[in-house]
N, C-alpha and C positions, 0 to 999 in steps of 0.2 A: 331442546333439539337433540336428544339423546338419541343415540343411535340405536336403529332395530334388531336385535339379537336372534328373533325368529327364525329356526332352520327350514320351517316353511310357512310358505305364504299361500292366500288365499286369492283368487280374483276379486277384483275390484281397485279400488284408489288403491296407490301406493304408500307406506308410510312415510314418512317427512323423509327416514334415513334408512337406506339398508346395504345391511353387510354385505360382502360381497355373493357369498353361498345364497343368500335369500333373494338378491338380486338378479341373479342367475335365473334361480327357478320360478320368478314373478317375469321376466322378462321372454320366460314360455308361456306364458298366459297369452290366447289370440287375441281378449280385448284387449291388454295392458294400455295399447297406446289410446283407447277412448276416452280415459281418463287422464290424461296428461296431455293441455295444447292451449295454445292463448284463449281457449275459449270456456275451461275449466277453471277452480278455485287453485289449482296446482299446479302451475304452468312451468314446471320445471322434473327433473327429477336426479336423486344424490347418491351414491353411492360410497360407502364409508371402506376405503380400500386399505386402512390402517391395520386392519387387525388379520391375522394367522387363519384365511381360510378353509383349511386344512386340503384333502385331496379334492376337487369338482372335475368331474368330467368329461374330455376336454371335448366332444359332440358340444354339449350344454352350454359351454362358454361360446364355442362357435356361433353357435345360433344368438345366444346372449349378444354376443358382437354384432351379427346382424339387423339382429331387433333394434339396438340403440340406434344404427342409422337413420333408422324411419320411423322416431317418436318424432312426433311436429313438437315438441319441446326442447331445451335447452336441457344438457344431460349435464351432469356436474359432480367431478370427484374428488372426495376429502381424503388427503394426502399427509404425509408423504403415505409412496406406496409400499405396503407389505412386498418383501422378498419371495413370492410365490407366482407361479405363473398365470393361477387365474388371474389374482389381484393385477398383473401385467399386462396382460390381455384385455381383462376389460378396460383401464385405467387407458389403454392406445384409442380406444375407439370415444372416448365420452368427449364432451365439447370442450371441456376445459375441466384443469386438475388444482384443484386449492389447496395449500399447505396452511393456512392461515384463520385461523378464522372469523379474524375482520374483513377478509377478504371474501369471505364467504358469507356471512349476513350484507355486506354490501351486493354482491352480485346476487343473491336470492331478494333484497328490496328493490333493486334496478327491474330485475328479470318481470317482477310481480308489480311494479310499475310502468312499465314498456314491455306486456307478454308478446304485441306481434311483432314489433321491431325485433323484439332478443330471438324469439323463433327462427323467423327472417332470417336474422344475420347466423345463426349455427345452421339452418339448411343449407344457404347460401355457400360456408366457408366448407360444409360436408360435401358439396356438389364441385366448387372450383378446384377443392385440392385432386378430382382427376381430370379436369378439365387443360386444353389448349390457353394462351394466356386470351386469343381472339375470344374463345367463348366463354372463357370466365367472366370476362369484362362484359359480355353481353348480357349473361347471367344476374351479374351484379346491377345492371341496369334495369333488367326485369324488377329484380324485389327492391328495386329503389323505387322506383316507378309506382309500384305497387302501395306501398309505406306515404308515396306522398298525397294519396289521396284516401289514406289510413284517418281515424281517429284520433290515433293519437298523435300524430304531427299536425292536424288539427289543432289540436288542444294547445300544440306548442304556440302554434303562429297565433293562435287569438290571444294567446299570454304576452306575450309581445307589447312595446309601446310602439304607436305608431311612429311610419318612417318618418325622419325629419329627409328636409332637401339637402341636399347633397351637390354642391358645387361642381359644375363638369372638372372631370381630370386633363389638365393640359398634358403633361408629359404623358409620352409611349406607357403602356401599363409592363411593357419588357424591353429593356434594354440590347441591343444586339450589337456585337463590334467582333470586329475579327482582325489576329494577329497568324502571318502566317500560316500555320494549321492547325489554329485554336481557336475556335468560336465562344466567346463569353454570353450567355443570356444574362439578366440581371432582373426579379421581379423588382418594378419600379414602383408600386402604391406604397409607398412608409407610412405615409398618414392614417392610412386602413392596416398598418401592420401585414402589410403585403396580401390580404385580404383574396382572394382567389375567386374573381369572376368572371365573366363570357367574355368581355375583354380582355383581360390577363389570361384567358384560357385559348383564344386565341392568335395572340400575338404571341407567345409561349409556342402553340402549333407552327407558326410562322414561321419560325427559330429553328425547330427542329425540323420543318424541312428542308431549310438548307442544307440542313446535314446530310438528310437521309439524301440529298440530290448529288453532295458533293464528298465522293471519298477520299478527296484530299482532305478533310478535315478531320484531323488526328486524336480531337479532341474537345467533346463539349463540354464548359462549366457552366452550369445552372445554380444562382447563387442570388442574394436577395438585397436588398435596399432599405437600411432603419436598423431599429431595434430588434428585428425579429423574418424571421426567413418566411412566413407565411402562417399567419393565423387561422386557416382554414376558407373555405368558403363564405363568400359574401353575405353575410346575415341579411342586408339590404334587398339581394334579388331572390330569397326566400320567400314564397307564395307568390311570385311576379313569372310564372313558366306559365306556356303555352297547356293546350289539351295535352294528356299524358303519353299519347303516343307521338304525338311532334318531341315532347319532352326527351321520348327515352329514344328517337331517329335521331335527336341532337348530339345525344353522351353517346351512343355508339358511333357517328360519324364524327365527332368532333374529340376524339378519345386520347389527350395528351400521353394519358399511360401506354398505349399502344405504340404511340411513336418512338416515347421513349426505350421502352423494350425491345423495337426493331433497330438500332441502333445504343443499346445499351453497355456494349464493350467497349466505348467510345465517350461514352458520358459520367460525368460524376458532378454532384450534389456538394457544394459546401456551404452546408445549415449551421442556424446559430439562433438563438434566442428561441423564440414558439416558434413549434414545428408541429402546428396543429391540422388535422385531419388531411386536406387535402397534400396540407406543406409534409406529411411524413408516407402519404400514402404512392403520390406521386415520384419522390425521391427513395422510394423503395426499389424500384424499378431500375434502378441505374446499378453501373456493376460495381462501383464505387462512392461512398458516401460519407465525408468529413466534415467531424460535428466540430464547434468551437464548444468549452467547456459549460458556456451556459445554456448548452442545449436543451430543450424541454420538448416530448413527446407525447399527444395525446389524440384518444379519438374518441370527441366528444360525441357522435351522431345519435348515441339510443337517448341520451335525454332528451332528443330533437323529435322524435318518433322513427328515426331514420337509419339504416346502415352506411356506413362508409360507401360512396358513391364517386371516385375521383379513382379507383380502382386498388383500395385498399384491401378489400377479400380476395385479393385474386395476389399484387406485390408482395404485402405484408409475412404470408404465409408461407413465400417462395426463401422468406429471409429468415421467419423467426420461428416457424412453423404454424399450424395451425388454432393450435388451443394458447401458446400465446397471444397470438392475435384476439383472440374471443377473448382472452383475458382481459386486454387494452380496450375493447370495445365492449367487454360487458361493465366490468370494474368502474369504465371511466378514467381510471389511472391514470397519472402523470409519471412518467419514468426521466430521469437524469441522461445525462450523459453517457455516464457511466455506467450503469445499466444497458442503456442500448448497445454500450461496445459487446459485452459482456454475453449480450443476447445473438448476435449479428444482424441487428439494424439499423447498425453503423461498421464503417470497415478503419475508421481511424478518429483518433478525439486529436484536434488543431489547438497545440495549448498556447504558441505565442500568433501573433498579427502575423499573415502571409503563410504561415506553415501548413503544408499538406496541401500547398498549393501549385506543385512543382510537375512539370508534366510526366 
């Protein structure tokens, strides 16, 4: 995977890597983006922003910029980035920036394993980063929507072992109690590892309208039950959704993240254990968010065939920026605690029992 050294290129495919001067002047090419899209051998494209690329100018990168918005693939730069202002300029605009490069054969085998989900999910996070939070989240429902009657989320759910039965849940799927003018929600599934489904999604809604009804409430915790603050959505009610347009009238009417962000100055999150997809994308949203040390952050959805659909392209971005996000969602990555603080996807790490829990 050596990188392309050519001061010029020619029309056609891209090479696997190029520099940033070469990338420039292939990225003036009007076919470029024909050949780069899930429906090509190269569903991606790199650009190696490492090295000195001397003066390019700055019309050329411009346009360069613009181009990379509207490849239907996944743009991807190999980092750290060169001290120059091309290498800066482009490096802002591409979907995600790898220093690494385990990190980077992982995300080019993900990318080339789920081309329409990773597409997806970098148009997606390219269109919400100008988007209102109301229409990002609609956004996001769009190409969720889209992915679940994709191929390859397909492929996932026939991979699948059939569902076993599953005992009704007697308790509340959410907890709700109120002291003075603090409202506690509590996700209540442990046995599901707080598992986040239409239940818990709307009893969760329930919660937060009290809030949104009553501004004497100074204060909402949103906090979880077990070993783990929410393991993502219900693997169980995967392939169990109505026609796709009842599907995506649901997630934009029924949109926890929405609520939460209408009253978001008022809410905080205290996660602990897995804090997966729904559990990190939802708790992005609040203006406050305190992890206990064994926090664990992850967004599994592209091995699913799927993007983050609990309003993770629209929260996530708002906290960590964008091309980390795509990072956590192309990569797969697991991130610590400590990392999130680090990132700001969390606002405080809870090292003893009760702390960071003070109003």
């Amino acid at each position: 995977m050596a990188p392309n050294s050519t001061s010029s290129v020619s029309p056609g495919s891209a090479p696997l890597v190029l520099r940033v001067r070469s990338a420039v002047e292939w990225l003036g090419v009007p076919i470029a983006a024909d050949d780069l899209s899930p429906l090509s051998e190269q569903p991606y494209f790199i650009v190696d922003l490492r090295g000195d690329s001397g003066v390019v100018d700055e019309a050329l990168v411009a346009g360069a910029r613009a181009a990379l918005v509207q490849l239907p693939c996944v743009t991807i730069g190999l980092g750290p980035v060169a001290a120059t202002r091309a290498a800066a300029e482009l490096a802002s605009a591409l979907d995600v920036v790898l220093d690494e490069r385990a990190d980077l054969d992982r995300v080019i085998e993900r990318v080339t394993t789920w081309p329409h989900a990773a597409s997806m999910l970098a148009q997606t996070l390219r269109l919400g980063s100008h988007l209102p939070i109301s229409h990002g989240l609609f956004a996001e429902s769009l190409a969720y929507g889209t992915l679940l009657d994709g191929a390859e989320h397909r492929a996932w759910l026939g991979a699948r072992p059939p569902r076993r039965h599953q005992p009704p849940h007697r308790e509340p799927a959410v907890l709700a109690s109120r002291t003075g003018d603090r409202l506690d929600l509590t996700l209540n599934r442990a046995a599901k590892r707080n598992a986040y489904s239409a239940e818990m999604r709307d009893a969760l809604l329930a919660g937060l309208d009290i809030a949104l009804g009553d501004d004497s409430l100074r204060l909402v915790v949103i906090s979880g039950a077990g070993p783990s603050f929410c393991a993502g959505g219900d693997l169980d009610e995967f392939g169990t959704h109505p026609d796709l347009a009842t599907s995506h009238a649901i997630r934009t009417a029924r949109a926890a993240g929405r609520s939460i962000a209408a009253c978001a100055e008022r809410v905080r999150f205290e996660v602990h254990g897995a804090c997966i997809g729904a559990g990190v994308e939802l708790a992005a949203f609040a203006s406050r968010v305190v992890a206990k040390p064994d926090s664990l952050f992850e967004l599994p959805e592209l091995s699913m065939g799927l993007i983050p659909g609990a309003g993770g392209t629209v929260s996530l971005p708002r906290r960590i920026g964008r091309q980390r996000t795509a990072f956590l969602a192309l990569s797969g990555a697991r991130i610590d605690a400590a990392t999130a603080l680090a990132w700001g996807l969390v606002d405080e790490i809870a090292e003893n029992e009760g702390e960071g829990t003070d109003g």
